[in-house]
C-alpha positions as CSV (number, residue, x, y, z in Angstrom):
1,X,-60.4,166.4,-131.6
2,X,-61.7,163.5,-129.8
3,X,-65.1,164.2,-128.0
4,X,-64.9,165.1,-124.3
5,X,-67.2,167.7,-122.5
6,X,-66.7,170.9,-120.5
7,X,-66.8,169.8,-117.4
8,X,-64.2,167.1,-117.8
9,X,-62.2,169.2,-119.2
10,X,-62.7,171.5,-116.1
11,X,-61.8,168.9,-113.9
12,X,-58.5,168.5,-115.7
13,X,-57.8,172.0,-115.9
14,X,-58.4,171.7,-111.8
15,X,-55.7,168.9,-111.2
16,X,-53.4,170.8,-113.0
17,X,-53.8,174.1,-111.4
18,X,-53.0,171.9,-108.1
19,X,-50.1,170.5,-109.2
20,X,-49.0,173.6,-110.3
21,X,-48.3,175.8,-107.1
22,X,-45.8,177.5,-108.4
23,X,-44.0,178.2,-112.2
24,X,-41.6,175.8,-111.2
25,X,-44.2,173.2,-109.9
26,X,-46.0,173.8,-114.0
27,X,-43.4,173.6,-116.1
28,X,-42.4,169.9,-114.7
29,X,-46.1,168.9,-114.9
30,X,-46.2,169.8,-118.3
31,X,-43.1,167.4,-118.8
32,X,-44.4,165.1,-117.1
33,X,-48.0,165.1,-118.6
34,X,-45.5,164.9,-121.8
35,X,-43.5,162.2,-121.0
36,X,-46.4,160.3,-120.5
37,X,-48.0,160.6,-123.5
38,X,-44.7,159.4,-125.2
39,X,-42.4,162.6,-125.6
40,X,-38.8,162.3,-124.9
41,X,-37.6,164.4,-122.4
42,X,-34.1,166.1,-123.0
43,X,-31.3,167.9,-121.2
44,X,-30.6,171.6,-123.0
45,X,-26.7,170.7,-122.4
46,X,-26.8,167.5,-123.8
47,X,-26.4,166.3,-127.7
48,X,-30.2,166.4,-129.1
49,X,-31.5,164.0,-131.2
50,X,-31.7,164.7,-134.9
51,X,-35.1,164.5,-137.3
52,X,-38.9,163.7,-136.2
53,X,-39.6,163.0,-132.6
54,X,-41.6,164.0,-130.0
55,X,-39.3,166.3,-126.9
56,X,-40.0,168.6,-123.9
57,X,-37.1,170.5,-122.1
58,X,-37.5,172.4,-119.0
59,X,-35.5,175.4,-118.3
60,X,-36.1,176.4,-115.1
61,X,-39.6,177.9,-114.5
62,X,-40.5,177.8,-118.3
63,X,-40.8,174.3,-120.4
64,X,-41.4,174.0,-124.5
65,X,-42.3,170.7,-126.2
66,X,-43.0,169.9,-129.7
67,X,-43.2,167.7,-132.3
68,X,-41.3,167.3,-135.4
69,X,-43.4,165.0,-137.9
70,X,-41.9,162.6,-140.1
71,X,-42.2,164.7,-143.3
72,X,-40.8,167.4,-141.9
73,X,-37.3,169.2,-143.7
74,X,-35.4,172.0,-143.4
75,X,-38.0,174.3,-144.2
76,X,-41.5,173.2,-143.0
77,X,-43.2,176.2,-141.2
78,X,-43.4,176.3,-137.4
79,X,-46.7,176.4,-135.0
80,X,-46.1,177.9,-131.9
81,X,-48.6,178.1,-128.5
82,X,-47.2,180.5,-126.6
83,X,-48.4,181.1,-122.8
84,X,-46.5,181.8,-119.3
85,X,-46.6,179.7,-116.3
86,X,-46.5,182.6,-113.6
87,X,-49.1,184.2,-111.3
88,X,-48.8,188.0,-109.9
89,X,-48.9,187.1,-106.1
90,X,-45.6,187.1,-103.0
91,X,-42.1,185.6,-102.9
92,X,-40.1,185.3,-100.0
93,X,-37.3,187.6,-99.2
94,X,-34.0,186.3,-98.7
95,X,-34.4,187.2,-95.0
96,X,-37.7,185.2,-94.3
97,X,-37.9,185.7,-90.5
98,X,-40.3,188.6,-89.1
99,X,-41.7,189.0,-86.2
100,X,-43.9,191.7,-83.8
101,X,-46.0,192.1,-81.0
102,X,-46.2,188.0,-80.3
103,X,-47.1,187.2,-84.1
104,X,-44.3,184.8,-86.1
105,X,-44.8,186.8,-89.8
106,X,-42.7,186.2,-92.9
107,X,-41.1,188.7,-94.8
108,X,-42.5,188.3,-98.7
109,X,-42.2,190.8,-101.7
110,X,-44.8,191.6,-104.1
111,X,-44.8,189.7,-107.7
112,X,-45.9,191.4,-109.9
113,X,-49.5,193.6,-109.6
114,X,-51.8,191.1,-107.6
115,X,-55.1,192.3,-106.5
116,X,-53.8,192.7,-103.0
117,X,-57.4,192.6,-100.6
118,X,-58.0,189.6,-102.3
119,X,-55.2,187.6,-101.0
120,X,-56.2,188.6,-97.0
121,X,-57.8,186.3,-94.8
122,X,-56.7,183.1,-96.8
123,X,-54.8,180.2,-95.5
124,X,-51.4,180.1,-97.6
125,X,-49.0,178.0,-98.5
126,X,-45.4,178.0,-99.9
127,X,-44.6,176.7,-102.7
128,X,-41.6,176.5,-105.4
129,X,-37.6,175.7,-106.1
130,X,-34.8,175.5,-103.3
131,X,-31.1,174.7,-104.2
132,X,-29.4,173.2,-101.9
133,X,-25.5,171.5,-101.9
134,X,-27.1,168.4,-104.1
135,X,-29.0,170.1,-106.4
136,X,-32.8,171.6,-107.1
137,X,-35.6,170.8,-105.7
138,X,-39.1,171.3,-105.5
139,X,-41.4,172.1,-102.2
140,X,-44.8,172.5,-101.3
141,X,-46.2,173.1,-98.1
142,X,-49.9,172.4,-96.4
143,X,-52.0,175.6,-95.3
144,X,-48.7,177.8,-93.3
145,X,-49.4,181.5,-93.5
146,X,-52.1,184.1,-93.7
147,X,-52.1,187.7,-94.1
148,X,-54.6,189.2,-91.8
149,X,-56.9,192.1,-92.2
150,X,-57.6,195.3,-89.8
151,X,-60.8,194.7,-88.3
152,X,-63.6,197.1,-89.0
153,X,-63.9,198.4,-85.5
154,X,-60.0,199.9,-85.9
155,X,-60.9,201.6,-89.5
156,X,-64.1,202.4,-89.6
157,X,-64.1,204.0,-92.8
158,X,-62.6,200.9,-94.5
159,X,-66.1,200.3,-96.5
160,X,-65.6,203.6,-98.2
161,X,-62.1,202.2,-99.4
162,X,-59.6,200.1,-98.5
163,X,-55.5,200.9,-98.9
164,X,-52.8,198.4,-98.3
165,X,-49.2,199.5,-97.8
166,X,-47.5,197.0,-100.2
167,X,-45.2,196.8,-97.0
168,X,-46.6,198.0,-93.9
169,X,-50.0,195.7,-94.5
170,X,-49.1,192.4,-96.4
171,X,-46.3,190.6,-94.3
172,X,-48.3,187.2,-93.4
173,X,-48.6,185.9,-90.1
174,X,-47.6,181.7,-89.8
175,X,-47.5,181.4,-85.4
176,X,-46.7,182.9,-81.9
177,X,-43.9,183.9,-80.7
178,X,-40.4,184.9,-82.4
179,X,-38.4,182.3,-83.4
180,X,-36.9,181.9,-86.4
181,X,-38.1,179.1,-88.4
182,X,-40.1,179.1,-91.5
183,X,-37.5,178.1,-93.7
184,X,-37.5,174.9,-91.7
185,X,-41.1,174.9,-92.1
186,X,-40.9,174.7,-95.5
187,X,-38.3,172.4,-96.3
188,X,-38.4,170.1,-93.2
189,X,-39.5,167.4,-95.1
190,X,-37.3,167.6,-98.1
191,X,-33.9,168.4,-96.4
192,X,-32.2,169.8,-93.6
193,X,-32.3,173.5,-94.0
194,X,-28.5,174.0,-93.5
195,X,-28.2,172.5,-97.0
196,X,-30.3,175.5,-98.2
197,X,-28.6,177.7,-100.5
198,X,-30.9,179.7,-102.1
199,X,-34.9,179.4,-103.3
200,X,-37.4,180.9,-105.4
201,X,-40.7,180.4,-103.1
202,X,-44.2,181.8,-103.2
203,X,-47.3,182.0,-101.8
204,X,-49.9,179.7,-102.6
205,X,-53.8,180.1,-102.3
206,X,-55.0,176.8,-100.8
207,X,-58.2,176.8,-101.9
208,X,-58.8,174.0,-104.2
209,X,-60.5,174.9,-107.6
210,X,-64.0,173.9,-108.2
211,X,-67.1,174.3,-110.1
212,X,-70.4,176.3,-108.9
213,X,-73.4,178.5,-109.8
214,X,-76.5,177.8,-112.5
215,X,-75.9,174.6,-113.6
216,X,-72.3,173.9,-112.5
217,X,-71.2,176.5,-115.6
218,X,-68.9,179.1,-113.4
219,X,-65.2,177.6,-112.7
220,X,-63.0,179.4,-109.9
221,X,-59.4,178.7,-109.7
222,X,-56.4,180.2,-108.6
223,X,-53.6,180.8,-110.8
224,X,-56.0,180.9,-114.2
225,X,-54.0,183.3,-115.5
226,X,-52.2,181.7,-117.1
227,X,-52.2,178.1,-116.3
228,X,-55.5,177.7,-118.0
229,X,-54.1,178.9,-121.5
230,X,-50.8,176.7,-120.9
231,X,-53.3,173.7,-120.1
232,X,-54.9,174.3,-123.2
233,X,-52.1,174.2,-125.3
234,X,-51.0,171.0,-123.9
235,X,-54.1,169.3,-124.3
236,X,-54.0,170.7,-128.3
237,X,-50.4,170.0,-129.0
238,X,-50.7,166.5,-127.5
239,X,-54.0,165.5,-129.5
240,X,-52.9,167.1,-132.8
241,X,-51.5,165.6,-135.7
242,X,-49.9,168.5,-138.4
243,X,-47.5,168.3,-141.2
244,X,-45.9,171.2,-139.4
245,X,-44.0,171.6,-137.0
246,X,-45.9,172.2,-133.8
247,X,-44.4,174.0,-130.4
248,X,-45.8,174.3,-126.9
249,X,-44.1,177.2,-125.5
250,X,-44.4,178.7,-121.8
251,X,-42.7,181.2,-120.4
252,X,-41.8,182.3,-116.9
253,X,-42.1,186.0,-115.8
254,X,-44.5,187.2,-118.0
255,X,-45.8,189.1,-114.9
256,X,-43.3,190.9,-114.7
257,X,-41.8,192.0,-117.9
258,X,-40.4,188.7,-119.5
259,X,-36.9,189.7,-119.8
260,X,-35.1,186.6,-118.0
261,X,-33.3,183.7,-119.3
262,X,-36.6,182.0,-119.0
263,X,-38.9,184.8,-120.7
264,X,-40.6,185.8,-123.6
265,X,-37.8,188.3,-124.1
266,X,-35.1,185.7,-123.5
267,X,-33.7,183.0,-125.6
268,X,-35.3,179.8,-124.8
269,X,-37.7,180.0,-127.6
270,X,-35.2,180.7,-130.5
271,X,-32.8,178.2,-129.0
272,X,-35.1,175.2,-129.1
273,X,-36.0,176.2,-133.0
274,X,-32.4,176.9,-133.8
275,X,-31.7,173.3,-132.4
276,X,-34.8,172.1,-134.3
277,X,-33.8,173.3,-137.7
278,X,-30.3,172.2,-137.2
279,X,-31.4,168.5,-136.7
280,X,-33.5,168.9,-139.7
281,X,-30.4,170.2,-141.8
282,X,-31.2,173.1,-142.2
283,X,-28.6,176.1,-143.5
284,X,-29.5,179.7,-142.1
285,X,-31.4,180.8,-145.7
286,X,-33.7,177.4,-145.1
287,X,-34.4,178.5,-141.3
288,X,-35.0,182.0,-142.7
289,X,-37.8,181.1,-145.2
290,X,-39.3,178.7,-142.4
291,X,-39.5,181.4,-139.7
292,X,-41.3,183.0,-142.6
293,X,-43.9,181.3,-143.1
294,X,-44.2,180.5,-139.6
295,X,-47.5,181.3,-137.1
296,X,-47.6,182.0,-133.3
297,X,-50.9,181.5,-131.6
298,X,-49.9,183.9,-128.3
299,X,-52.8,182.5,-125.6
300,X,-53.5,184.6,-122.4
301,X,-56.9,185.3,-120.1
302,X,-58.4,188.9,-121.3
303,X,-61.4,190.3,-119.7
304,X,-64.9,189.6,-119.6
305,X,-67.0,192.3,-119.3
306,X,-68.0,193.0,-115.5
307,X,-71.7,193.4,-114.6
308,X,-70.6,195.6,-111.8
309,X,-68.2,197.8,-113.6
310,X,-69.6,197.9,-117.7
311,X,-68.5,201.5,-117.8
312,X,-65.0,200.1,-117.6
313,X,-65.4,198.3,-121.0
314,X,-65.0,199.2,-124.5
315,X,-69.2,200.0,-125.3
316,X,-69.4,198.7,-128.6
317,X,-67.1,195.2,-128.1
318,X,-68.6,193.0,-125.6
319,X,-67.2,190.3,-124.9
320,X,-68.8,187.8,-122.3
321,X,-67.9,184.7,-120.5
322,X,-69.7,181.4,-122.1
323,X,-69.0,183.3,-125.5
324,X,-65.8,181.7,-126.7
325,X,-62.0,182.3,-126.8
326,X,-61.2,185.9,-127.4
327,X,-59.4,187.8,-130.2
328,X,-57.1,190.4,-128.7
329,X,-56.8,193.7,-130.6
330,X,-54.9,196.6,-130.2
331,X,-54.3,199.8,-132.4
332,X,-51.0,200.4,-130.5
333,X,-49.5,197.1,-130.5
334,X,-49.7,196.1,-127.0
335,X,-51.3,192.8,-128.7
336,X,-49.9,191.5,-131.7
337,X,-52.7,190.1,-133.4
338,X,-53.0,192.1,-137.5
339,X,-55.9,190.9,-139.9
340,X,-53.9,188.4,-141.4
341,X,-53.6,186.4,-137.5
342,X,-57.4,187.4,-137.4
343,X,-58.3,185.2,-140.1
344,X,-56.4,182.2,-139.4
345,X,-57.7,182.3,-135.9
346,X,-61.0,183.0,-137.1
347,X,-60.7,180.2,-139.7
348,X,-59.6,177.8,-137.1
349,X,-63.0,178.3,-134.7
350,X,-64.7,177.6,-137.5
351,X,-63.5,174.8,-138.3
352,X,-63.7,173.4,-134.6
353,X,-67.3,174.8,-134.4
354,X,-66.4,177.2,-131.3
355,X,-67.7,180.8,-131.5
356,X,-65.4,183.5,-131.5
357,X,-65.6,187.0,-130.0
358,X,-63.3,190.2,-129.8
359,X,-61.8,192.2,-126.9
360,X,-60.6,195.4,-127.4
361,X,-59.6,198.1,-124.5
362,X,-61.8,201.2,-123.5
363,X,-59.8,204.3,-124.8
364,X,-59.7,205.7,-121.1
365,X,-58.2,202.8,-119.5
366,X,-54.6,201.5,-120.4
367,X,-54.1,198.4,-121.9
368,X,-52.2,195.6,-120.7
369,X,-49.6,193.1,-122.9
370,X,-48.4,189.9,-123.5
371,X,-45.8,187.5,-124.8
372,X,-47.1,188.4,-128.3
373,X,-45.1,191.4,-129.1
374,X,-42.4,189.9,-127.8
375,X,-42.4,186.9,-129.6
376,X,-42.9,188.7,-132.6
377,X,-40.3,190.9,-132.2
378,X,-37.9,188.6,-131.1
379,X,-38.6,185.8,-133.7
380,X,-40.3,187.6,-136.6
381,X,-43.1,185.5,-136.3
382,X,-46.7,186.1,-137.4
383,X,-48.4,186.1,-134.2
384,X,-52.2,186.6,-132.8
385,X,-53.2,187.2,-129.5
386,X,-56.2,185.1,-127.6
387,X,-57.2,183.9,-124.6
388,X,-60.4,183.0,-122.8
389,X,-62.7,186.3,-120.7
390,X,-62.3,185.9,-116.9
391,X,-63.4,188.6,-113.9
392,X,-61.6,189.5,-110.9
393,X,-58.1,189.0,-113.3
394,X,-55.1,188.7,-110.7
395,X,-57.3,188.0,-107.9
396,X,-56.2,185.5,-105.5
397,X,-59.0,183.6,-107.0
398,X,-60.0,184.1,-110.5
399,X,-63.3,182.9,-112.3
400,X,-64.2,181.9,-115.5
401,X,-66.8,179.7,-117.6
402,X,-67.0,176.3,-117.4
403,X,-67.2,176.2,-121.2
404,X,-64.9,178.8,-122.7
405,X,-61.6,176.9,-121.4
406,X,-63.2,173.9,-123.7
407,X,-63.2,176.1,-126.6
408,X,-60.1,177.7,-126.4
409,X,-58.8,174.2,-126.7
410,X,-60.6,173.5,-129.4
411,X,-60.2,175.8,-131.2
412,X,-55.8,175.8,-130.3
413,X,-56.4,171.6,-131.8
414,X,-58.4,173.1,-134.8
415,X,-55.3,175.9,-135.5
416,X,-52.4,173.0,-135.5
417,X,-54.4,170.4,-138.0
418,X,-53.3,171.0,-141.5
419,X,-56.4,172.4,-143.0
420,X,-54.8,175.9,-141.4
């Protein structure tokens, strides 16, 4: 993989966090980061083209790309990197307007489990896909809204612990008054809102990603889970050159379940192979065997171990941020990852000279999942569960090393060359 350092890479990681506001807002940057380094992009309900190329086709809030190298036939294995492109956080209701005692609020719903507190007292924006009578597009607005906390001297016991009413407590505030408006406010400058249909709009931390601490080695970011594993697949699958054939794939709505047209659960994922091994002539026993001896490398942030809270951790595996990606493990298959997906994955940090470290869950505390299982299920693929170890996971604002996103990359280019 050609030479580049951490930090760069950080700073890439940071532009496309920005330009990725919302799933929608990701999945074209992928394309478009794709586009531009030479893939074609195509329409899912056009004729595709048949044989070795290089595509990306958006559906929606999820976008796969992959490459299909010229000595690939009907049954040359697949490499998939699988991700998700949403962030636990608010949507907007289909009845926007709020208002009480003077304040202009918006009316949101929660997205899947966000670390409520930690999205008070920040300026918000909206971001995300209207349709309107011509068609889809995207919006993005500056610093609009803020949820506002209770001050201290009306809860004085709010030190000893805070409660939010996912209701009651979490409707933003955006001006004075009570006029309607906020859907004008968001789409002003893209259309008149008469033409508004329908939308898919969240809220949006403003606060730019940067670098900080000892040495500049800390990296805080909104949205790193999971934009940070989908940027790290792009970077891989767009440097690598395999004999196989290799697959970017990241899904919308992992946060909240996956089972969408444009989930893990869905069929985007199987449609774009089916199509695949079509071009390549392939008859269903030839797409059988190459499914067979096919790998998914599922990529997802896990947790570092949190000085605060080590009693919260599994006592004997430790993993820490600045150690390297993460090996996901889980006796009752909430990750997918078996010894067989340990040793290529452990194979493949060797060979890219990135250490490698293990995260498994403290038996007292529940485990969460990811588009592993899924895929697994759904496809029959061989898969293994990574990712990179973050604190304050569906924060707001989510922090990380300034190295590990470097190494996951790595180590995702080492995993598609065809030593694996």
């Amino acid at each position: 993989m050609p030479h580049t350092d951490a930090h760069a890479h950080a700073a890439d990681l940071a532009a496309f966090v920005t330009a990725s506001p919302s799933s929608f807002h990701a999945a074209h940057e992928v394309a478009r980061r794709a586009v531009a380094a030479g893939f074609t992009p195509l329409d899912e309900s056009a004729e595709w083209p048949t044989g070795p190329g290089r595509h990306v086709v958006v559906r929606d809030g999820a976008v796969i790309a992959w490459v299909v190298p010229p000595t690939a036939g009907p049954t040359t294995p697949v490499t998939v990197l699988g991700t998700h492109t949403d962030s636990p956080g608010f949507k907007l209701k289909p009845t926007p307007d709020a208002s009480r005692a003077g304040w202009r609020q918006a009316s949101v719903e929660v997205y899947g489990g966000p670390l409520l507190n930690s999205w008070l007292d920040r300026e918000l924006a909206v971001a995300g896909r209207i349709a309107t009578r011509s068609g889809e597009h995207l919006v993005r607005t500056g610093p609009l809204l803020r949820i506002p906390q209770l001050a201290i001297h009306l809860d004085r016991q709010v030190n000893d612990g805070l409660t939010l009413d996912k209701q009651r407590h979490t409707q933003p505030v955006w001006g004075l008054g009570d006029a309607p408006g906020l859907l004008a406010a968001v789409v002003g400058d893209v259309c008149d809102p008469a033409d508004v249909l329908g939308w898919d709009l969240t809220l949006v931390d403003t606060q730019e990603p940067r670098t900080f601490g000892a040495d500049d080695e800390l990296f805080a970011s909104p949205r790193l889970d999971n934009l940070l594993s989908t940027h790290a697949a792009l970077t891989a699958l767009l440097l690598a050159d395999s004999e196989d054939i290799t697959v970017l794939a990241a899904f919308d709505h992992e946060e909240v379940g996956s089972e969408t047209r444009s989930g893990a659960a869905g069929p985007f994922l199987s449609d774009v192979l089916a199509r695949i091994r079509s071009g390549l002539g392939a008859d269903a026993e030839q797409a059988h065997r190459a499914l067979a001896s096919s790998v998914c490398v599922s990529s997802d942030v896990g947790h570092s171990v949190h000085p605060n809270y080590a009693e919260r951790h599994d006592p004997t595996t430790v993993p820490v941020a600045g150690g390297g990606p993460i090996l996901k493990i889980n006796a009752n298959q909430r990750y997918a990852t078996d010894a067989v997906g340990i040793a290529l994955w452990t194979a493949a940090c060797e060979r890219a000279g990135v250490p490698s470290q293990s995260f498994v869950s403290n038996n007292a505390v529940p485990c969460g999942s990811t588009i592993g299982p899924i895929t697994a299920t759904r496809l029959g693929l061989r898969t293994v569960d990574v990712g990179v170890p973050i604190l304050s996971m569906h924060s707001a604002r989510e922090l990380t090393a300034v190295v590990d996103p470097w190494y996951l990359t790595r180590a995702m280019y080492a995993f598609l060359s065809p030593a694996r």
